[in-house]
DOLUMPA-271602 format. One record per residue (C-alpha): residue in one letter; residue number from 1; x, y, z. Coordinates in steps of 0.5 Angstrom, whole numbers. Layout:
<nodes>
res_n_x_y_z
A_NUM_X_Y_Z
...
</nodes>
This chain:
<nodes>
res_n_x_y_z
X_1_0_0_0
X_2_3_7_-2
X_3_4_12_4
X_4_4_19_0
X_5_6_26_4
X_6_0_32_5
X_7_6_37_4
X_8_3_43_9
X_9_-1_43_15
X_10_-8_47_12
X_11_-14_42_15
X_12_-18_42_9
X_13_-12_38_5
X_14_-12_34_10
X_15_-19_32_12
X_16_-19_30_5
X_17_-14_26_4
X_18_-16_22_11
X_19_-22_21_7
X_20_-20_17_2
X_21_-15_14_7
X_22_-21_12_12
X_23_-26_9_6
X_24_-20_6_4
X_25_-21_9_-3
X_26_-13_13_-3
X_27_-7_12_-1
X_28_-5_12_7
X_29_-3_19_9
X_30_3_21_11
X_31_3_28_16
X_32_10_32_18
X_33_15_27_14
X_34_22_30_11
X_35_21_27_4
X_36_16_28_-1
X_37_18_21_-4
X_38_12_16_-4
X_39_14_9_1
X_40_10_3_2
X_41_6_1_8
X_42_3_-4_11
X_43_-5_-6_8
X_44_-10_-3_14
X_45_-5_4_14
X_46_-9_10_14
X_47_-5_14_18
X_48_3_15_19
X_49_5_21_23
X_50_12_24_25
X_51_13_29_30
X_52_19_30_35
X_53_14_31_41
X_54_17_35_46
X_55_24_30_47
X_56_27_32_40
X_57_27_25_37
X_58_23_23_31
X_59_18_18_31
X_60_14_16_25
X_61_8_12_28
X_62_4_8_24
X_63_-4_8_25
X_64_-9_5_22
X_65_-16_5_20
X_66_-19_1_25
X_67_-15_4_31
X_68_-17_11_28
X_69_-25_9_27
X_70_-24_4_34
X_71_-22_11_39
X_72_-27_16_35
X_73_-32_10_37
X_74_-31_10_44
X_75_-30_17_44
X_76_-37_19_42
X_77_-39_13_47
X_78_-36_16_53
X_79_-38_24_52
X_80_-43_23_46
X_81_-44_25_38
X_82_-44_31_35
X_83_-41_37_31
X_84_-33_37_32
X_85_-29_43_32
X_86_-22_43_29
X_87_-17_48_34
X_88_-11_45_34
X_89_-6_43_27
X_90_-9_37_24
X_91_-3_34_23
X_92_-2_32_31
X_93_-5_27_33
X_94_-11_31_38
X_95_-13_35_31
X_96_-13_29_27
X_97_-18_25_31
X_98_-21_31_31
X_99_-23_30_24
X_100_-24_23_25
X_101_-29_24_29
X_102_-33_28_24
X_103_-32_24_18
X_104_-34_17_23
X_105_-40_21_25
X_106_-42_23_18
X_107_-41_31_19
X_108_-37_37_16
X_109_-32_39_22
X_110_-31_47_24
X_111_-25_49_21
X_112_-21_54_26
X_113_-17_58_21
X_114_-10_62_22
X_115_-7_62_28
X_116_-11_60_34
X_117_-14_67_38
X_118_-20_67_43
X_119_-24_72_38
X_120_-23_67_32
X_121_-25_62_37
X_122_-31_66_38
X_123_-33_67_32
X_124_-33_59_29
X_125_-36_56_35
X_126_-42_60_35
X_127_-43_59_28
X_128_-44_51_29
X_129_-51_53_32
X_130_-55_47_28
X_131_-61_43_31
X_132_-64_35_27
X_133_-71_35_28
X_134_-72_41_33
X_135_-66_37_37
X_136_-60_41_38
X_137_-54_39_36
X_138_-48_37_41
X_139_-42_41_39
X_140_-35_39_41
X_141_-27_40_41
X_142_-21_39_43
X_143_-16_44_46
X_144_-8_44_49
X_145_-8_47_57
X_146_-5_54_54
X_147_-11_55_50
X_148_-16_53_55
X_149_-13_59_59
X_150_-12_64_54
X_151_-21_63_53
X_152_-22_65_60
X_153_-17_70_61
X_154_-21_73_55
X_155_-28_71_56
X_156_-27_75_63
X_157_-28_81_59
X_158_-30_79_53
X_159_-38_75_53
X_160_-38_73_46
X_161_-32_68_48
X_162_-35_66_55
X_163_-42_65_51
X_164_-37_60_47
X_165_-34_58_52
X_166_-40_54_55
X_167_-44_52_49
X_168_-40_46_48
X_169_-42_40_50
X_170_-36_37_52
X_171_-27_41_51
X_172_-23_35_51
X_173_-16_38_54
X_174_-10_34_53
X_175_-3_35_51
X_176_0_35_58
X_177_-4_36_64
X_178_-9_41_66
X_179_-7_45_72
X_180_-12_45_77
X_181_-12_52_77
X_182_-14_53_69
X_183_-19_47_73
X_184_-23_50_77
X_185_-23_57_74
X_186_-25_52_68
X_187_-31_50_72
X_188_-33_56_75
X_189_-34_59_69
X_190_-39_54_67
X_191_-35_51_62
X_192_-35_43_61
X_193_-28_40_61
X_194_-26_33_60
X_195_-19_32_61
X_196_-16_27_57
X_197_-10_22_57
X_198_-6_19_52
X_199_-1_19_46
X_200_0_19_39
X_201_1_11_40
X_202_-6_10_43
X_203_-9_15_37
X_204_-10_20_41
X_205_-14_21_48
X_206_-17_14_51
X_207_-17_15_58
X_208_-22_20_60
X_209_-22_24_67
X_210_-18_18_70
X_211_-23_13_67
X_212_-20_8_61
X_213_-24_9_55
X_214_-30_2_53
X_215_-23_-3_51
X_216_-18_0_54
X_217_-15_-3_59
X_218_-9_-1_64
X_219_-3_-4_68
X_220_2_-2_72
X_221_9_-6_71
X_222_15_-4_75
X_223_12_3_76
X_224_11_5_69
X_225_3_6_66
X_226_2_1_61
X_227_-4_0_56
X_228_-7_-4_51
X_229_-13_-3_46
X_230_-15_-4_40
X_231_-14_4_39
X_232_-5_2_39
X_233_-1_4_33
X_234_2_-2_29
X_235_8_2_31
X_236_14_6_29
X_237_16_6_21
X_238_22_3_19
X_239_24_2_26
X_240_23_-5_29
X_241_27_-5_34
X_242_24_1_37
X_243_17_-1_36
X_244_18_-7_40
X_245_20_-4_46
X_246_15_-1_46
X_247_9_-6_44
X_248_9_-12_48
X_249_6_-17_47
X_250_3_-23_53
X_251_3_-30_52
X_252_-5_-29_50
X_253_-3_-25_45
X_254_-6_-18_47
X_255_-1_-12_46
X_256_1_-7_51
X_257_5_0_49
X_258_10_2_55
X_259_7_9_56
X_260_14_11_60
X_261_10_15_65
X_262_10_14_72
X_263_2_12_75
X_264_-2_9_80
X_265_-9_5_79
X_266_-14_6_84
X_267_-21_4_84
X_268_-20_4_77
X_269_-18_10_76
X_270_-11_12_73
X_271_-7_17_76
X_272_-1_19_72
X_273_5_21_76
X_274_9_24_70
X_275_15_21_66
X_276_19_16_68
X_277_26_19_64
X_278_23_27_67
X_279_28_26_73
X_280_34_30_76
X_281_38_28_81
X_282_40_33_86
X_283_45_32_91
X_284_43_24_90
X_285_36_24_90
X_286_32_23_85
X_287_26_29_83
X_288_20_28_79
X_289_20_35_75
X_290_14_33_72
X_291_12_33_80
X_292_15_39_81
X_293_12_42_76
X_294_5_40_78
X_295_7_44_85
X_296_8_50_82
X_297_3_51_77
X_298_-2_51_84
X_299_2_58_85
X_300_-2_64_83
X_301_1_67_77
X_302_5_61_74
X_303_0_58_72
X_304_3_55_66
X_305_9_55_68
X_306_16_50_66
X_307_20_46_70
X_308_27_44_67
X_309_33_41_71
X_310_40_45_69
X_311_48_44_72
X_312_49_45_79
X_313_56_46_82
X_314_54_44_89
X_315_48_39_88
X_316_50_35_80
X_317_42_38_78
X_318_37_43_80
X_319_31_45_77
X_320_28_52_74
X_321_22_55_74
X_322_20_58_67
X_323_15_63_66
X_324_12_67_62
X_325_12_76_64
X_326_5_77_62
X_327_2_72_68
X_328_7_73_73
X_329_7_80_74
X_330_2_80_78
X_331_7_78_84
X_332_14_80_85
X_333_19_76_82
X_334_22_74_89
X_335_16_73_92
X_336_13_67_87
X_337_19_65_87
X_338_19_64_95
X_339_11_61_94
X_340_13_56_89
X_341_19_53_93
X_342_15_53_99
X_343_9_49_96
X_344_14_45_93
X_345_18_43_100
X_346_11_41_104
X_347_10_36_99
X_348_16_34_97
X_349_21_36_101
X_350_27_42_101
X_351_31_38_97
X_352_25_38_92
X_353_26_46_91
X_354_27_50_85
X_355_33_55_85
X_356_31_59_80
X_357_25_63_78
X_358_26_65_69
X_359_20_70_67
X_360_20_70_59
X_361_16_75_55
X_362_13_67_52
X_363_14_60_53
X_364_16_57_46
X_365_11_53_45
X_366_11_47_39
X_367_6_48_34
X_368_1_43_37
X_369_2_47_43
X_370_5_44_48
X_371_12_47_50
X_372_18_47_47
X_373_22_44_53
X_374_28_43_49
X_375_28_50_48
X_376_26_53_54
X_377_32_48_56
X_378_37_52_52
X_379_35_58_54
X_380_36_57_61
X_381_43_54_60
X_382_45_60_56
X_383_43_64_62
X_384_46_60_68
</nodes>
């Protein structure tokens, strides 16, 4: 089967092409791939999509038709069908099932053109007011955390994004985790959010508020999360030897992927603790930065902040907090900085605690909206 590359990220060349890869009548789509040279894929294919992630390594994963239409499925099983908005580049995973959802419910997607704003947000949103049979239709989308945040701070003073806002039946919030501030301010506001977890691996979103989508298992082993579904890619392009690392496959036959996150399951609830290679060790102790950086996100103003370990003559590693000016003005450099390490320190311990607060005009972020932790790394070393 032939793989054929979509050069460019405009949605509406991709949701034609995922048509015809989908209904099986064109080619398999290749998204974010160097090269414009067709390759052959296995027959099933839909799908292969190249991203680097926030680590910096390429990976082309390998999705197919079935895995693709199974997590749309269970999707519309767990929150309900309806009209999806497309906010996020269609060439990542989450705007990718975006388009999915659409196709498999047999409805045209919104499409947010242009660069994301709150205002074009608004505009669209509102537009996809519908109604079958004097029913309302459900509408949907999915968003990263820091859009999430920039909604609500413009929705304060803006009613047309607060009344967009809350006309969703459902934002699906995936990428990274959502801090429990943006949580709660979510809430208040009347707004319906699902978090969600997953990865390109898993097509997208299959745990929904900690509860495994219908098919979706989950296990720890050795402290690593760890899931099978029928949503798992076939694996990774041209690379056996990374594909089988990371999909296990038990006596039963029944595959696993290695998520390399560090997790709990209680009571049937999945609790993801961060990742398992995030770790510094600072004066020879391990630290979870993921962690620390959940600490600090719970601190007014570093909302969205970032956490990344750097060289640190006295302890080996240590870790910074990167945020941006805009939010963090609304206290002192030092006194965030001295609320942060603090919160850190009650839950974690003082040898958790980070030795530096950087405030940057913004987070560089990747184009599907999580931060750039690599850049944002090199930043900060070039300033220590």
């Amino acid at each position: 089967m032939r793989l054929e590359h979509v050069a460019g990220d405009d949605p509406r060349d991709i949701l034609r092409a995922l048509r015809g890869a989908l209904h099986g009548a064109g080619p398999a789509l290749g998204l974010g791939m160097v090269g414009a040279e067709p390759v052959e894929v296995e027959p099933g294919t839909a799908v292969v999509v190249t991203t680097s992630g926030s680590t910096g390594v390429p990976k082309s994963v390998v999705l197919s038709r079935s895995a693709l239409t199974s997590s749309a499925l269970a999707t519309a099983a767990r929150i309900g069908d309806g009209a999806w908005l497309l906010a996020l580049p269609a060439s990542y995973v989450a705007g990718l099932q975006v388009l999915v959802r659409a196709i498999v419910s047999g409805r045209e997607p919104a499409v947010l053109s242009g660069r994301f704003s709150p205002q074009a947000f608004a505009s669209a949103a509102l537009m996809m007011a519908s109604s079958d049979g004097g029913h309302r239709i459900p509408t949907y989308t999915s968003l990263v955390p820091a859009q999430l945040s920039r909604l609500l701070d413009a929705g304060e003073s803006d009613r047309s994004v607060a009344t967009a806002l809350t006309s969703f039946e459902a934002i699906l919030i995936g990428g990274q985790a959502l801090p429990a501030a943006t949580l709660e301010r979510a809430q208040a506001a009347g707004v319906r959010v699902v978090r969600t977890y997953g990865s390109t691996e898993t097509s997208g979103g299959c745990v929904y508020d900690g509860r495994p989508l219908d098919g979706v298992r989950a296990r720890i082993v050795a402290g690593e999360l760890q899931l099978s579904s029928p949503t798992l890619a076939d694996g990774y392009l041209g690379d056996p030897e990374r594909t089988d690392a990371a999909f296990l496959r038990d006596p039963d036959g029944s595959r696993w992927y290695r998520t390399g996150d560090t997790g709990l399951i209680e009571d049937g609830v999945v609790r993801v603790r961060g990742r398992i290679d995030n770790v510094i060790v600072s004066g020879g102790i391990n630290i979870s930065l993921d962690r620390v950086e959940r600490i600090v996100r719970s601190v007014p103003g570093l909302q969205n902040a970032v956490v990344v370990g750097i060289p640190d003559e006295k302890w080996g590693e240590a870790s910074v907090v990167v945020a941006s000016r805009g939010e963090a003005l609304r206290r002192s450099e030092s006194v965030q900085l001295e609320e942060a390490r603090a919160a850190v320190a009650d839950e974690i311990g003082p040898h958790a605690r980070p030795v530096r607060l950087v405030l940057v005009d913004e987070l560089a972020l990747l184009p599907s909206g999580k931060p750039d932790r690599d850049s944002i790394r090199r930043l900060v070393a070039a300033l220590h």
